[in-house]
C-alpha positions, 0 to 999 in steps of 0.5 A: 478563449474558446481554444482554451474552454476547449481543451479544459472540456477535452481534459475533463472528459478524457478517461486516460487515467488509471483504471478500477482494475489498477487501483485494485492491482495497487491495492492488492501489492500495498496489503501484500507488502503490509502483511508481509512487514507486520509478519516480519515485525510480529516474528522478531518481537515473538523472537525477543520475547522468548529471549527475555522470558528466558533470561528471566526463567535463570 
C-alpha cells in the first residue's frame, strides 16, 4: 500500500506536464486558425451578397 500512496504522491507532484508557454503557443495557433475561417467565411458571404444585390438591381 505504501508503494501504491507513493506513486500517487510522485504523480501529483511531477510537473511533466505541458507548460504555460504551451498552452499560449496552443492558444495562439487556435485564434489564428479562427480568424482565418471567420475571414474566409466573411469573404464568400460578401461575395454572395453582391451576387443577389445584383440580380436584384436588373
Amino acid at each position: 500500500m505504501s508503494k501504491f500512496t507513493a506513486s500517487v504522491k510522485k504523480f501529483l507532484v511531477s510537473e511533466d506536464g505541458p507548460t504555460a508557454v504551451e498552452y499560449a503557443v496552443m492558444l495562439a495557433l487556435i485564434v489564428v486558425v479562427c480568424i482565418t475561417a471567420v475571414t474566409s467565411v466573411g469573404t464568400a458571404a460578401n461575395g454572395k451578397f453582391d451576387k443577389i444585390a445584383t440580380e436584384l438591381a436588373k
